[in-house]
N, C-alpha and C positions, 0 to 999 in steps of 0.2 A: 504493500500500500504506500502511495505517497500523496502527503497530504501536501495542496497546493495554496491553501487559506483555511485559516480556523474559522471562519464567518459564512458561513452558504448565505445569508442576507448581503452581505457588503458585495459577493458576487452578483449577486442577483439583479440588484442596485446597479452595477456598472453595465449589466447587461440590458438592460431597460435605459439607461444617461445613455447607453451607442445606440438606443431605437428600436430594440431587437422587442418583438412582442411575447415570445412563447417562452417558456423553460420547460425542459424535459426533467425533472429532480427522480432520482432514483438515490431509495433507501439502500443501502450494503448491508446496513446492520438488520433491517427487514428480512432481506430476501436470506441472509444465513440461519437470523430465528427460524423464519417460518410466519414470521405476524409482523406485523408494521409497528415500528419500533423509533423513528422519528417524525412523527405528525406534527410534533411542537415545532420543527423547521419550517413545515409546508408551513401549519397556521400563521408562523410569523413572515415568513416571505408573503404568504398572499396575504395579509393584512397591512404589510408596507410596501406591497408595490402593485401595479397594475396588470403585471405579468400573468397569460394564460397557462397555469400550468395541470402537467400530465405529472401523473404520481406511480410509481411503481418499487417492487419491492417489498416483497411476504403480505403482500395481499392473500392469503391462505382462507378468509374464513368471512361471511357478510359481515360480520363487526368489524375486519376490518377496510373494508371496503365502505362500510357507513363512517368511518372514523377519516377515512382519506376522504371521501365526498363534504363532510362536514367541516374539514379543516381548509378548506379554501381550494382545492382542487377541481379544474372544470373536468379531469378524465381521469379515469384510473386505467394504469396501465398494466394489463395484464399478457403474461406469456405463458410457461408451463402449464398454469395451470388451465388454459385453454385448451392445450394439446393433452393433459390426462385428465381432465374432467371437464369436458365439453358440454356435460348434463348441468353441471351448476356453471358454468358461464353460460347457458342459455337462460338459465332461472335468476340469475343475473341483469342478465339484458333484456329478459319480459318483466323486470320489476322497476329496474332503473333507465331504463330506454338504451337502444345501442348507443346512442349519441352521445351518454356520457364514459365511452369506453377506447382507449387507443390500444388498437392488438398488435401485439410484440412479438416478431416471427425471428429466431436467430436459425441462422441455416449454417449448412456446411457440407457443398458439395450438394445442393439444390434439397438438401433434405432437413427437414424441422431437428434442432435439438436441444432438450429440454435440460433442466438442474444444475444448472449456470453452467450448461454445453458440453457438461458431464456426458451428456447422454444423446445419443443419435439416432433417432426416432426412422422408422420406414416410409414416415408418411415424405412426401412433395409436398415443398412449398406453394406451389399453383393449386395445390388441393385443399391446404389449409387454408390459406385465403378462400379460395373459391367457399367454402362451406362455411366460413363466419361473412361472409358478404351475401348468400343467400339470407344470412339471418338477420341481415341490414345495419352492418358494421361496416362505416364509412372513411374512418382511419386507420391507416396500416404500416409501421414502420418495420424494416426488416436490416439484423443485421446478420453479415458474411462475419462470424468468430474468428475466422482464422484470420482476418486485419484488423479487428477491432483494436484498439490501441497502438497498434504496428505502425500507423503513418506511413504505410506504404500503399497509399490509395484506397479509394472503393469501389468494389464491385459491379464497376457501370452496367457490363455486359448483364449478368442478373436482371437489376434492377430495370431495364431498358425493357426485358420481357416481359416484367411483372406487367410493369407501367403501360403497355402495347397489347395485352392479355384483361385489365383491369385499368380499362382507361379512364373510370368514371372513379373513383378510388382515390382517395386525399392521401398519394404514397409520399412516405417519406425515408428518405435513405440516412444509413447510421453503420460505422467504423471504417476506419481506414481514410477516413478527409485530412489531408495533410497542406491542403493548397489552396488558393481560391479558384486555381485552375480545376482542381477537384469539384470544385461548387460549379464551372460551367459547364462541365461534360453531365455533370447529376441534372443541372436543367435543361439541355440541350436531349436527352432524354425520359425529360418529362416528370421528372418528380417533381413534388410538387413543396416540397421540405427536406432539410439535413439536418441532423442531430451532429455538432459541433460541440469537442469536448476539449481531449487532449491537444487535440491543434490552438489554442486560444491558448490554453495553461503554459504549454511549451513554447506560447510565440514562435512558431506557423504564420499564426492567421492575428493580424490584428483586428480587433471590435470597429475601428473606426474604418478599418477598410468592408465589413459588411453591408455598409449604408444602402446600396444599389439594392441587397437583397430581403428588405423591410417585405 
């Protein structure tokens, strides 16, 4: 682990002063419980700033799912446990609407896999989309694990088929953005977002050079 600022607010804060409207915030300490385990971050970044944000991490159970929707979260992000419990992410999204929901596909080698990539699932990524978008799940972010932190690019090619496959689909692409030359081939193929991390922390990519892509 390396920690890049003790403050998730003061981050948040500079990324809202360069324009930027959304934040992706994922729990670490969540997703290894099992339960959402920093809500007091969400509540206070969305209480001090105007950022939409997506929440994920140990989403495990409705209470916490009610506890991320109540702390200022407009979408709860969920992965795994879409791909092994597809029954209660439907009883999920017939209770809270798909619309408060961003699904989180991490693949590897065009295949789902779940338990922080632990695990490598049979299914296709084209299939799991396809079947949370029948059930009228309109955001979809996917990442390629094997770049994810790497800064050795993203997965245009992928992404380009999702996008071309699910053209009506608010996609957004996530690991491997090391450039802003990265951000034009992800919209030169139609995504429609990038989850920007370690390229910003590492100075990659400066905040003030995003402005174009508000």
């Amino acid at each position: 682990m390396k920690v890049y600022n003790e403050d998730p607010l003061e981050v948040a804060k500079a990324f809202e002063g360069a324009g930027l409207s959304r934040l992706h915030l994922v729990d670490l300490d969540g997703a290894k419980a099992g339960a959402v385990k920093n809500w007091k971050v969400l509540e206070r970044v969305a209480g001090r700033t105007a950022l939409v944000i997506d929440f994920g991490g140990g989403i495990a159970r409705r209470e916490d799912l009610e506890i991320v929707l109540g702390s200022g979260a407009k979408l709860a992000t969920i992965g795994s446990l879409a791909v092994k419990q597809p029954e209660t992410m439907a009883e999920w999204m017939n209770a809270f609407g798909a619309k408060k929901f961003l699904l989180g596909a991490d693949v590897k080698g065009e295949k789902i896999t779940v338990s922080g990539w632990q695990e490598t699932s049979t299914m296709n990524v084209f299939d799991f989309i396809q079947s949370y978008v029948d059930r009228g799940i309109h955001q979809v972010f996917c990442t390629d694990v094997s770049r994810d932190g790497l800064l050795q690019g993203p997965a245009t090619e992928l992404y380009k088929k999702i996008v071309e496959r699910f053209h009506d689909l608010y996609f957004i692409a996530s690991g491997g953005v090391a450039t802003l030359a990265d951000l034009e081939s992800l919209a030169e193929v139609g995504c429609r977002g990038v989850i920007i991390g370690k390229a910003i922390y590492e100075g990659r990519i400066e905040l003030k050079d995003l402005s174009k892509w508000h």
